[in-house]
N, C-alpha and C positions, 0 to 999 in steps of 0.2 A: 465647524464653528462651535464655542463653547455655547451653552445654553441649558442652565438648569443642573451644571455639573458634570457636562457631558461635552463632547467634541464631535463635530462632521467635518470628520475629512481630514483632521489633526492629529491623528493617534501619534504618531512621529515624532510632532514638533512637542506635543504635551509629553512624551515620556522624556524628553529629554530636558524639557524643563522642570518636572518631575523631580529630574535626577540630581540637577543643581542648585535645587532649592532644599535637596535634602541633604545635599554637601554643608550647605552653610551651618549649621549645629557642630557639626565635627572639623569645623576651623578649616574648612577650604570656600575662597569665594570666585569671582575675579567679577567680566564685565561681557554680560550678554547682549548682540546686538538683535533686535526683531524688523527685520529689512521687508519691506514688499509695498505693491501701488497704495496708496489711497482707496480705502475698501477691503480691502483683501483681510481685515481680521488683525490686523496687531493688539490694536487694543485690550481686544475679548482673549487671544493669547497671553496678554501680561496681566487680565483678571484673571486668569487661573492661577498665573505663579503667584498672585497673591491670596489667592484661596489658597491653594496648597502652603503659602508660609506659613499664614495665620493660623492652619490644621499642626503645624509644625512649632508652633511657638516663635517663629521669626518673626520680629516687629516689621512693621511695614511701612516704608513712608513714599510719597508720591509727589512728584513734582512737573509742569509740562511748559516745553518752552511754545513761545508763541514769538508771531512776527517782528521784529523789530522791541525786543521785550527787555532787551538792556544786556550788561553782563551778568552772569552768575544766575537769572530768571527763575530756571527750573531747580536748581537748588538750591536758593530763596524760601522757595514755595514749600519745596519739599522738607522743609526743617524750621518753619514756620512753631514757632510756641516750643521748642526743645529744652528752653533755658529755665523752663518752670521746674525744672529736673536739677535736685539740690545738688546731683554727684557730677556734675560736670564743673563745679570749683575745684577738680584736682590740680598737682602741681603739672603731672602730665601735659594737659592743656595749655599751660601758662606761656609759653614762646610762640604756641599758634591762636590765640584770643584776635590779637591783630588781626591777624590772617583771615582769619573766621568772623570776625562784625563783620567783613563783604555781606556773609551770608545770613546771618544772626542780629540784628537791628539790637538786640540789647546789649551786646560786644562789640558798639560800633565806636570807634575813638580813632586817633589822632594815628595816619600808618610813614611809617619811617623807610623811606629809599635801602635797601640791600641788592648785595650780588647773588644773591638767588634769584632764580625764578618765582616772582607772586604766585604765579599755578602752582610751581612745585610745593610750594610751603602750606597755601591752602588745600593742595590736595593730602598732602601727609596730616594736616588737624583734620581733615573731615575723618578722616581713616580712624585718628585717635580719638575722635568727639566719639563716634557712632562705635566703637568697641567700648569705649568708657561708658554708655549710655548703656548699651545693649548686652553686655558680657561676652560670657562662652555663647546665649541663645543666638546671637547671629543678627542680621537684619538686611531687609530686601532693600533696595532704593530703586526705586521705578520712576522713568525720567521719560515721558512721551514726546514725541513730534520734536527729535534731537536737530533734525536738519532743519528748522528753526533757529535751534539752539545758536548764541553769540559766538565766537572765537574761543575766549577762556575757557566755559563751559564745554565744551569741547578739548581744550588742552588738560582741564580738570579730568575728562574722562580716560585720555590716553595716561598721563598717571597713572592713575587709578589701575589700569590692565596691565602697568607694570608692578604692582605691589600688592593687589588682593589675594593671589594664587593660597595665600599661607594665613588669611584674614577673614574671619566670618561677617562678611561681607559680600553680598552679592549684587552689581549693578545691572539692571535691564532697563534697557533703551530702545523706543521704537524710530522708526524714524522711516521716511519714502525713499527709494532706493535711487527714482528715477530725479530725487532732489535731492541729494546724499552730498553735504558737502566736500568738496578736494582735498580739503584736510581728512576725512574721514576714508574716504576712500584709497588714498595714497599712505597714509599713515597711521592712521587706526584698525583698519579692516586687515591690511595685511600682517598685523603682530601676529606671532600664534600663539600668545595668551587669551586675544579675543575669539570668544564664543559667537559664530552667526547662526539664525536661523531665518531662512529667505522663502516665505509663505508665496507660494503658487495660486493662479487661481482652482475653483473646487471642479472636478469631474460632473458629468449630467449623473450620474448618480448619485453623488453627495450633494448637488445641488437638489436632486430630488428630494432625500432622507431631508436637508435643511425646511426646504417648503416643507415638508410635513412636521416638522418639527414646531413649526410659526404657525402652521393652520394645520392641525390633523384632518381634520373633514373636507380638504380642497381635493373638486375634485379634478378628475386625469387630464382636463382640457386644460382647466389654470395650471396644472401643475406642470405641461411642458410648454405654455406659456414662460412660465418664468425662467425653466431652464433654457428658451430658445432667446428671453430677451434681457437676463441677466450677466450673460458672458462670463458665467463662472464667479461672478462677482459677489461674496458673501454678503454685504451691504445691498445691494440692488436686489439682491432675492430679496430680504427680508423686508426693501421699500415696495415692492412691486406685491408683495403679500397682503400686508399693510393696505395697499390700496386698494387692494380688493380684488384686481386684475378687470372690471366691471368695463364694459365696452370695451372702444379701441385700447388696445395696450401703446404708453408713450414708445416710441424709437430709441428715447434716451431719457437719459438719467436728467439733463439739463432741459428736453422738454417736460419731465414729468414736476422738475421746480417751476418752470415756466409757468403750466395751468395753478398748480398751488399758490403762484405770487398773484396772478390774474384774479381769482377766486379773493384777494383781499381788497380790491380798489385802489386807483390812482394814489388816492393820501396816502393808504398806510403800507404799498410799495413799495413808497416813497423815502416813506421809513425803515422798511427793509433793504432796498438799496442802500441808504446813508451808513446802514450797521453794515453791511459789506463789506462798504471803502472803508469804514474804520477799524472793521476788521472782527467786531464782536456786538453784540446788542446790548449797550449801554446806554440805560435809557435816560441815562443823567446829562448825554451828548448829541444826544440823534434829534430833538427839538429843532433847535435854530439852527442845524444843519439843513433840515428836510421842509423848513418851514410850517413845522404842522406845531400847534399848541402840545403841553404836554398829555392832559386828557387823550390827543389824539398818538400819543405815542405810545400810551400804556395800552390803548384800545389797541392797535397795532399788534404790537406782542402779544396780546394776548389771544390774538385770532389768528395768531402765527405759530402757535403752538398746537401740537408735538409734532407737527407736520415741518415748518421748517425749525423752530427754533425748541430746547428744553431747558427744565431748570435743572439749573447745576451748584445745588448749596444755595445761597441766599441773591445767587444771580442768574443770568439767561445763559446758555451759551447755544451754538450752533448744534443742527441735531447731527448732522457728522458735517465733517471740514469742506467733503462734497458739496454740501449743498449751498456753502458758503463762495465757494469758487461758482458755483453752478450760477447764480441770483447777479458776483462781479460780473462775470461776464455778458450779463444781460444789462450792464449800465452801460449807455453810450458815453463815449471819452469826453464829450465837451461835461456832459453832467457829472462824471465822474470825478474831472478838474475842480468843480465847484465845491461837488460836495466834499471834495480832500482840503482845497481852502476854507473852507469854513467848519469843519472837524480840527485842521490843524492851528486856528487863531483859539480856537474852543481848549485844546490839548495844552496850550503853552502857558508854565509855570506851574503846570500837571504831570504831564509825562513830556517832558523837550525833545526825546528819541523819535519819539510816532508823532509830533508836531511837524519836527525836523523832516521829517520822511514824506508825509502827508504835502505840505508844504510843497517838497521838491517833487511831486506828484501833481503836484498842482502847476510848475513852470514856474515857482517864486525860489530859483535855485541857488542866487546871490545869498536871499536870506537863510535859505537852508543850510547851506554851506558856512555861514558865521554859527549856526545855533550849532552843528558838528563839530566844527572848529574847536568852541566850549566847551562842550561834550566830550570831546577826547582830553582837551584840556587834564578836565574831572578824574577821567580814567586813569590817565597816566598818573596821576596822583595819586588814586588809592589802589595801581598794581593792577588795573584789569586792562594788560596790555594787549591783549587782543583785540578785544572790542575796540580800545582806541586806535589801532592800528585800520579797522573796518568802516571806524568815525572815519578818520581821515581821509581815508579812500574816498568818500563819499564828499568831503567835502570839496575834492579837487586839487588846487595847484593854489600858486602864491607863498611867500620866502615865509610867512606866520605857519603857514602848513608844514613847510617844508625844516623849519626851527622846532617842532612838534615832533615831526616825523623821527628827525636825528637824535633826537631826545629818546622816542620811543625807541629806535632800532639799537642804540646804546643800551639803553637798559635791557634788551633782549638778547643781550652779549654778540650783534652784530655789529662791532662797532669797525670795521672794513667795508661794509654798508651804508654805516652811518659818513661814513667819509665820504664816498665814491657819490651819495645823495648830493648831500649839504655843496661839496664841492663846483656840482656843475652849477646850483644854485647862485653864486656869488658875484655871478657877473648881471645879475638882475636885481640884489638887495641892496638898498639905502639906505642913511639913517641910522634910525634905533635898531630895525630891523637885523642891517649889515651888519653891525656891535657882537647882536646877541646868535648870529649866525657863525660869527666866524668864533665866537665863544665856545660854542656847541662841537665846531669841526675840532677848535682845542683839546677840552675834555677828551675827544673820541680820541684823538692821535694820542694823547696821553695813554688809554689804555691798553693800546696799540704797543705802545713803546716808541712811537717815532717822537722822537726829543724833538731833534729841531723844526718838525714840522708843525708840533704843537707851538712852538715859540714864532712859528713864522704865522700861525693865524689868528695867534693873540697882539700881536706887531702890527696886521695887519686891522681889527678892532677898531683902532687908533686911539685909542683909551690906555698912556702909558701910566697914568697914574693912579687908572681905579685897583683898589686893592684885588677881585678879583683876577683880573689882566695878570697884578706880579704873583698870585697864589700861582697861576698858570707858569707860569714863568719857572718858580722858584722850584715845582715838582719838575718840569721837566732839565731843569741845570740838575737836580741831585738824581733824576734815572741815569743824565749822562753820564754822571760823573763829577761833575765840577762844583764840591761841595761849597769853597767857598764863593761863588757869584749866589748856590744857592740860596744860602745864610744871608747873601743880601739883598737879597729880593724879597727872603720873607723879611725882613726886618721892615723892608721899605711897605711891605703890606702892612704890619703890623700897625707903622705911624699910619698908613691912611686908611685902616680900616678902624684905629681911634679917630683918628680927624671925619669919620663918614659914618659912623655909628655901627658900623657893618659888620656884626659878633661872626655873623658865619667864615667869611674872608680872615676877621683875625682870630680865629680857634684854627684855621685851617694853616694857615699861616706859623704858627705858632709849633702844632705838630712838625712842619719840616723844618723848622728851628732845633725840634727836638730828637729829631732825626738824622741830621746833620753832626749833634751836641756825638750823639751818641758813638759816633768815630773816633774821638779824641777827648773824652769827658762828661764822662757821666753822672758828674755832679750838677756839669749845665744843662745834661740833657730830662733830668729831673725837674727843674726849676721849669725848664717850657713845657714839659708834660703838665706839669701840675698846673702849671696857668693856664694852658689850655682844655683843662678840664674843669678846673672854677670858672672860667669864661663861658663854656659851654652850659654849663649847669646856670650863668647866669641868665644866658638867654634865651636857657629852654631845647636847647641844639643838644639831643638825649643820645643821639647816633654819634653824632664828634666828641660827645663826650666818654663813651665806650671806646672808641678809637686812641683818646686820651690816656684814658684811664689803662688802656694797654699797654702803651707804650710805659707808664709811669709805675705797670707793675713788672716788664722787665726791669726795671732798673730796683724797684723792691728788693726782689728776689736774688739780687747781688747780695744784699748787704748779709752781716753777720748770719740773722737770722733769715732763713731763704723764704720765712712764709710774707704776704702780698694782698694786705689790704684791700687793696688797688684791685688787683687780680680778679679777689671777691666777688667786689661791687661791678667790675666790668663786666664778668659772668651774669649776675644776676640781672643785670640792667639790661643786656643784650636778651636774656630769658625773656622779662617783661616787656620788651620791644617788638621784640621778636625777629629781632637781628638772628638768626641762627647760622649765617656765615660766620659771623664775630663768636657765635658760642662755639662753633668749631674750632676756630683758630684762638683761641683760650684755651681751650679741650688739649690743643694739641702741644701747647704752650706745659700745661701742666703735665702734660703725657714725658715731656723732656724734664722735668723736674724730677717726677717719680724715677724716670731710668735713674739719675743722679744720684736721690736719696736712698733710694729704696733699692735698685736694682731692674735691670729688663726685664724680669720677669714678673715683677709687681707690676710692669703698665701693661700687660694683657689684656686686661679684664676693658680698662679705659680706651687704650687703642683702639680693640676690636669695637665696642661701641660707636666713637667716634668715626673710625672707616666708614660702619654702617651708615650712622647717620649721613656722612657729607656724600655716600655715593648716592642716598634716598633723594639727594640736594642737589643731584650732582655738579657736585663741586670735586670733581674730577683730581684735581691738583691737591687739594685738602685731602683727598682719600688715598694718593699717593703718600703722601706724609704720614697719615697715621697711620697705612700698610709699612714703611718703613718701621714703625714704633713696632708693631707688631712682629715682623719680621726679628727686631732686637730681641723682642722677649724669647721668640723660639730658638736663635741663637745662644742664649742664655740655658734654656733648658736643653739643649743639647739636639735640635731636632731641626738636622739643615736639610733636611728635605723638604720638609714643609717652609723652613726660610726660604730656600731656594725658588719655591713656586709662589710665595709671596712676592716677594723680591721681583721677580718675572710681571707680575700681573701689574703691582707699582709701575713700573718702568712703561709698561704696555698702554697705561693709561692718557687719554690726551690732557694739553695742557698742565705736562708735570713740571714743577720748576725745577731748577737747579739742582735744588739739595738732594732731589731724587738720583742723579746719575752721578754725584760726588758722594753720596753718605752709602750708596749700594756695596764700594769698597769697604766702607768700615764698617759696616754691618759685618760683615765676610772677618775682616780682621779682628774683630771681638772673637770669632771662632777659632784664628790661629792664635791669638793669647790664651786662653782655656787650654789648647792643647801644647803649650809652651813652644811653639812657634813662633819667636818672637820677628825674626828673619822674616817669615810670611805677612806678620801681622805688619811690621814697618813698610814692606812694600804697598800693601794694599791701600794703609792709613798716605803714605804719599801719595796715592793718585787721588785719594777723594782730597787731598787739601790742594795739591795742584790745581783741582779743578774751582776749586774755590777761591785761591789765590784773585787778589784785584776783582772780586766780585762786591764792592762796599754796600748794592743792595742786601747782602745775604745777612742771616743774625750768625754772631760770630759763634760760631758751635765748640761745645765742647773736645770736640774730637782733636782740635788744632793743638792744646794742651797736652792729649794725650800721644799725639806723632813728637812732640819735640821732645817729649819724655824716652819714646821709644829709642828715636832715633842717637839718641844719648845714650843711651843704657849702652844702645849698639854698638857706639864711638861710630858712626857709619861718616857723618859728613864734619866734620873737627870743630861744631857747633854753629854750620849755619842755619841750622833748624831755631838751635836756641836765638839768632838774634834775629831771625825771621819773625819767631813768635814776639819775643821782648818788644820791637819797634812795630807791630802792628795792632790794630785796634779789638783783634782777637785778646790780648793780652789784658784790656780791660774789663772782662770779664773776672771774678773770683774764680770760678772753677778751671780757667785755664791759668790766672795767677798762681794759684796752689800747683799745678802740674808743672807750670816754670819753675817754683821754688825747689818741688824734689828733682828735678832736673838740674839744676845748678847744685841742689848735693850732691847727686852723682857725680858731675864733672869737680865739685871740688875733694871728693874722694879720692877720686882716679887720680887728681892732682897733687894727691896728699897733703891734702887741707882738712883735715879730721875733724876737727872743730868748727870751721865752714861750712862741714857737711853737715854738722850734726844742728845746727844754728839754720839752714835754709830746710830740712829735713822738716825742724820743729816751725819753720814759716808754715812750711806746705802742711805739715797738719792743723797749724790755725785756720789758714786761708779755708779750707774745709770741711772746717768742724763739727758743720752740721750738712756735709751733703757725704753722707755715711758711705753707700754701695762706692762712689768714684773717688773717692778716698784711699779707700780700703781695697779697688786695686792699681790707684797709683802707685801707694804704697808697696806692696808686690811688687812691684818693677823695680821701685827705686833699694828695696831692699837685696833684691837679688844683687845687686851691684856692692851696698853695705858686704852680704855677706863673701863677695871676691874679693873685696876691697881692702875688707877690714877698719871698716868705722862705725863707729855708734854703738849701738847695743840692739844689733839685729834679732838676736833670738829673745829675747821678751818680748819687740815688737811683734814677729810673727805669732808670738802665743799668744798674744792678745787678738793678732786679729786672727787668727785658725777658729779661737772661739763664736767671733760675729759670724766665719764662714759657716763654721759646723750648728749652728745655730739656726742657718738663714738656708740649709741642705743645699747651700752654694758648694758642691762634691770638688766639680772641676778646677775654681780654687784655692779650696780645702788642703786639695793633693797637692798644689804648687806649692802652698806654705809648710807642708809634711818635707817636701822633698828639700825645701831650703834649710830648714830645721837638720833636718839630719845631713848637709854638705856644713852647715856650721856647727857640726857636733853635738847635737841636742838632739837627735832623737827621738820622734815622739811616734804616740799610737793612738788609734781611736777608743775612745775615754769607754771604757767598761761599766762603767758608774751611773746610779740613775738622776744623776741631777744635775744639770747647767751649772757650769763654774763661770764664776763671773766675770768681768775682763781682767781687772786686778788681780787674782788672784791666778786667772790664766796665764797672765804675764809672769806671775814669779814661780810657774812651773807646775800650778796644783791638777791634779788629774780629776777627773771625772768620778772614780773611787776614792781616791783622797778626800775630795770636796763629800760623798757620801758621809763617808767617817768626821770630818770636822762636823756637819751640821749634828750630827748624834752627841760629839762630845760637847757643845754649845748645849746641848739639850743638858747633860750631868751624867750622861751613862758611861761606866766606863770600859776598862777595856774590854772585859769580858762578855761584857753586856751586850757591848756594840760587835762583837765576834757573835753570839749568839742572834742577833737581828740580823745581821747582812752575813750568816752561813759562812761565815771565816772561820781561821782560826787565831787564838789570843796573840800566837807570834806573829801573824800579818799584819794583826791589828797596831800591836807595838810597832811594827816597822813604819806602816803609813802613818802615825803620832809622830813618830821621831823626825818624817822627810815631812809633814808639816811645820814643824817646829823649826826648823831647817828653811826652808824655803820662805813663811814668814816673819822670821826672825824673834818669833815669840821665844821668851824664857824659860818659859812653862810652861804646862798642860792648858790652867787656870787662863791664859790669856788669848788661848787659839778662839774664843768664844768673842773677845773682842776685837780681832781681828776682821772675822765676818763680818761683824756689825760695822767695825769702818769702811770696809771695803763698801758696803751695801752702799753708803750714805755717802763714799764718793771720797772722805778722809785719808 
């Protein structure tokens, strides 16, 4: 046992707690569990780890659940006053504040329904609170008597033992082995990120070394007294010390409270009893419980101390949990019933959990079961879906339970459960009841994907005209397919969620309006985004309005300029919400933006982040998508091995949608364009559109533009690629409008329509004006064809864009535009010169040395001059003047100087 900075009988368990409290400083944590009876020393074991923190500079903080103590309890406690602390207003924090009021009273506000797990999301802020709090020093978090601990709390800590390993962060939990919850046991213990240490009882000789430890001067007769009547038990030595060992020795530990409660009299028993059943000695409750005045309750306690009861801070608590258990068991069950009735009428509008409990301890189980009923209600409200899952248990059966129940196992992404529940249910709900039941089995089958059966338990409600009913209605017509009954059912919500005041029905409504639009017009699919984002914003609906405001920044991000207002504000609103599924799926929105403008190699940095975050979230399907982003960028830098094992792990993951096993091919196929594979690349780009074909859930991707291009370039199928794309809703996109445009100059090249070509050539460069990287290599394709062809003016385009490649160490493009350059007669090398030619001037030929020599002649030096600065000689120097002069048509010397300067400025 510890004692004094010392351990009997723990050398073991101390050196190895020791050792991972010394990890924490050097950025390793995870989640220590301390398993063993009641007695056996856990405690005095996680006081050392917190002596050794505090010797260490690890902040320490403590928290301990107790009976029936709510969700979140021990981490509550344990973080209690953190917010006095000015550095936890980072931005960092700001998407888990939500999250975090659970546990933090002064970040307590308004929390908004997402498809993450509430565990998940508050476990990831506790991570970031307490590294933002603590730094590099680390911090213990010490959580006692876990198997106490509510459901969440609990789910909190299995996170936790997946994410600390690499986090200075250490959690230590104790908890009784032989009351270890299922969860814990089945799920927690067996991770092998979790750390156990399972405290045995002590040998007769460390039971001896302890007695002498507590009494030195005991002599040899008490001292195998206590070894013979302690049972190894660290606690019971030290009580049986304590007592002096003075006559008969008790048999047990329950007779030895026994004489101790005896030793106070009937009254104040009486009063120890009452603090029993309520579980702690609260003297503010145990009066009209126990019938004794207050006078007599403080006289009580007071004569109950340190023998049964100690102080603990500014209140009593038990002198260990023993003795707590030892005093219940000595209340007879009719008395017991009482005193829990009248602790639990005392408790209510105080604590309604241990009322609730109390209560149904008492045989008033009706009543208990409505105050649980609420109580889960509560929970499921602000995300502590476990506790309410534990409420409901507790409260039993009935279709208000069982409408709760399907709510909770939905939002816990069991909604096959939630089904399979609610279902048997229906042949016993009436009423309002029956309504809001068959509402609940809707939603679930919705998320399921079963259309028609969503529509057949909204049918069955019998509510055809409340606007929710047709919200239900109109999502599962547009999963089926059947866009426009969709379109009329929201509309028909929309009139009766104006006719019923009902914003949430018509924002929701409104969206698959906008969803719908967005198949055949995306000028109206704009008009219902945006009204369903003013709508939302009017009524305060901050999550439908992020969902709005997404939709309304795809449609943004078409127009000329690709940047998105909209976009912005959806980001930062979902941030301050704390929606971080929504920040993901914006994340990953933008991550398709970047490949476009910038290229795949510019969305590394974003992609890899965002994978991270959604798989911290797991949101399994989201971290599919943004391995796919990543996968692009390394296709881009040329490193298909590691695409390849990307690629793999996407695919591997559950719940990937679609685009994962349709966009795997063009992933692969950006790799045969780079190596002028263009044959490979068109196979590959036709199987991920195949696979997309007639999927109208999907966003119409860029990729559909770039197959009917290909497939063109190819002459492969005599342009049904082209009217495939022209006539579908993919084509309403710019970035695939623009790949149609150079596409139809190809074919009217081929066709000898030179003028045609050169007229859709310059569409496709509008249409894309500002989405640069997929421009530039549309362009490449469609000019390779120019240069078979012979139309337009293919080698100034390719020197123009060689420059953005060789600019952007884009190589393996670089080299396809060298190679077209010299099959159309032009030539070229890589620029010797030390200074970026601009595109202008790239286009009319100027070299990398040239462009040297022009900026010196802008300057006034002349020829000789500029031969002495850049190590030439005066005749090279005449020559590159003269193929300046030459290639920008200047007159003279005097005017290559204004050349640059138009070129700069765009003239």
């Amino acid at each position: 046992m510890w004692s004094g900075g010392a351990m009997v009988g723990r050398e073991v368990e101390l050196a190895r707690v020791d050792e991972l409290v010394g990890a924490v400083p050097q950025g390793k944590g995870g989640v220590l569990l301390v398993l063993g009876e009641a007695g056996i020393g856990k405690t005095r074991l996680l006081g050392a780890a917190i002596e050794r923190a505090r010797e260490r500079g690890v902040s320490v903080l403590t928290g301990s659940a107790v009976a029936g103590g709510g969700a979140y309890r021990p981490l509550s406690e344990a973080l209690a006053g953190l917010l006095r602390d000015a550095r936890l207003t980072g931005d960092e924090l700001r998407p888990y504040r939500a999250a975090l009021g659970r546990l933090l009273p002064e970040w307590a506000g308004e929390t908004t329904p997402s498809s993450v797990d509430p565990v998940v999301v508050l476990g990831e802020g506790l991570v970031r609170l307490l590294r933002t709090l603590n730094g590099d020093s680390g911090c213990l978090l010490v959580l006692e008597d876990v198997h106490w601990a509510d459901g969440d709390t609990l789910a909190v800590l299995e996170y936790l033992s997946r994410v600390l390993s690499t986090s200075p962060l250490l959690v230590a939990a104790s908890l009784r082995e032989e009351e270890c919850p299922p969860c814990v046991m089945n799920r927690l213990l067996p991770r092998p990120e979790v750390l156990s240490i399972r405290l045995g009882r002590l040998t007769r000789e460390d039971v001896r070394a302890l007695a002498d430890r507590c009494a030195p001067s005991l002599p040899e007769r008490l001292r195998e007294l206590a070894v013979a009547k302690s049972d190894g038990l660290p606690f019971l030595v030290k009580e049986l010390v304590a007592e002096g060992l003075e006559g008969e020795v008790p048999p047990t530990f329950a007779v030895l409270v026994e004489q101790r409660l005896a030793a106070l009299g009937p009254d104040r028993r009486r009063v120890l009893e009452a603090a029993a059943v309520l579980g702690e000695p609260d003297w503010t409750l145990l009066g009209e419980a126990a019938g004794v005045p207050e006078e007599g309750v403080l006289g009580a306690l007071r004569a109950a101390q340190p023998r049964l009861v100690v102080p603990e801070g500014d209140a009593l608590g038990w002198r260990h949990a023993l003795t707590r258990e030892a005093v219940l068991a000595g209340v007879p069950p009719a008395d017991r019933a009482v005193l829990a009735r009248r602790l639990g009428e005392a408790l209510l509008g105080r604590d309604d959990t241990r009322a609730a409990d109390l209560l149904a301890a008492a045989g008033e189980r009706e009543r208990a079961a409505g105050i649980y009923l609420r109580l889960a209600r509560r929970d499921l409200d602000r995300g502590a879906l476990r506790d309410a899952r534990a409420l409901l248990d507790r409260a039993g059966g009935g279709t208000a339970v069982v409408i709760e129940r399907i709510r909770l196992l939905t939002l816990l992404g069991e909604a096959e459960a939630a089904v399979e529940t609610g279902a048997g249910a229906l042949g016993d709900a009436v009423g309002d009841d029956h309504a809001r039941l068959c509402l609940r089995l809707a939603d679930a089958a919705i998320l399921l994907g079963r259309w028609d059966d969503a529509e057949r338990y909204a049918d069955r409600a019998g509510r055809p005209a409340d606007p929710q009913v047709l919200v239900i209605g109109a999502n599962a017509a547009f999963g089926a397919g059947d866009l426009r009954r969709a379109a009329r059912l929201a509309m028909a919500a929309v009139e009766g969620a104006e006719r019923d005041g009902d914003g949430s029905a018509h924002c929701q409504a409104l969206v698959v309006l906008g969803q719908c639009a967005l198949r055949h017009d995306f000028a109206a699919a704009r008009v219902h985004y945006a009204a369903a984002a003013r709508r939302a914003a009017e009524h305060g609906l901050l999550p439908l309005r992020v969902r709005a405001l997404s939709g309304l920044a795809f449609i943004e991000c078409d127009d000329d300029d690709p940047g998105s207002p909209a976009l912005t504000e959806a980001r930062e609103l979902a941030l301050e919400l704390g929606q971080l599924a929504e920040v993901v799926a914006v994340d990953l929105f933008r991550a398709e933006q970047r490949v476009i403008v910038t290229g795949p190699r510019a969305v590394l940095p974003l992609a890899r982040e965002t994978a991270d975050l959604a798989a911290r979230l797991g949101l399994t399907g989201a971290q599919a998508v943004a391995e796919l982003f990543v996968a692009y960028g390394l296709a881009h830098s040329g490193d298909h091995t590691a695409m390849e094992t990307v690629l793999d792990a996407a695919r591997s993951r559950p719940h990937v949608p679609l685009e994962i096993t349709a966009l795997a091919p063009a992933v692969r196929g950006l790799c045969r364009i780079m190596a002028r594979d263009l044959a490979g690349a068109d196979r590959l780009l036709t199987t991920a559109v195949t696979a997309l074909r007639g999927q109208h859930q999907t966003v119409p991707v860029a990729e559909w533009g770039l197959w009917a291009l290909l497939r063109t370039v190819l002459g492969e199928d005599g342009g049904t690629a082209l009217a495939t794309l022209r006539y579908s809703s993919a084509a309403l996109r710019r970035v695939n409008r623009g790949a149609l445009h150079y596409a139809d100059a190809v074919a009217a090249g081929r066709a000898g329509r030179p003028e045609e070509a050169v007229r859709q050539f310059a569409a496709g460069d509008q249409a894309l004006v500002h989405r640069g990287w997929w421009r530039r290599l549309c362009r490449l394709l469609a000019l390779e064809s120019a240069v078979a062809d012979g139309w337009g003016d293919p080698v100034r385009e390719l020197r123009a864009d060689l420059t953005a490649f060789e600019d952007a160490a884009d190589e393996a493009l670089a080299r396809t535009a060298r190679d077209l350059l010299r099959r159309a007669g032009a030539p070229t090398r890589r620029s010797r010169g030390q200074t970026r030619v601009p595109p202008g001037l790239r286009a009319a030929g100027v070299t990398g040395r040239e462009m040297d020599v022009l900026l010196l002649v802008a300057e006034g030096l002349t020829n000789r001059q500029i031969a002495e600065r850049l190590f030439l000689s005066p005749r090279t120097i005449d020559t590159h003047v003269a193929n300046l002069l030459a290639k920008t048509g200047a007159s003279r010397r005097a005017e290559l100087g204004t050349c640059l300067t138009a070129d700069r400025t765009g003239h």
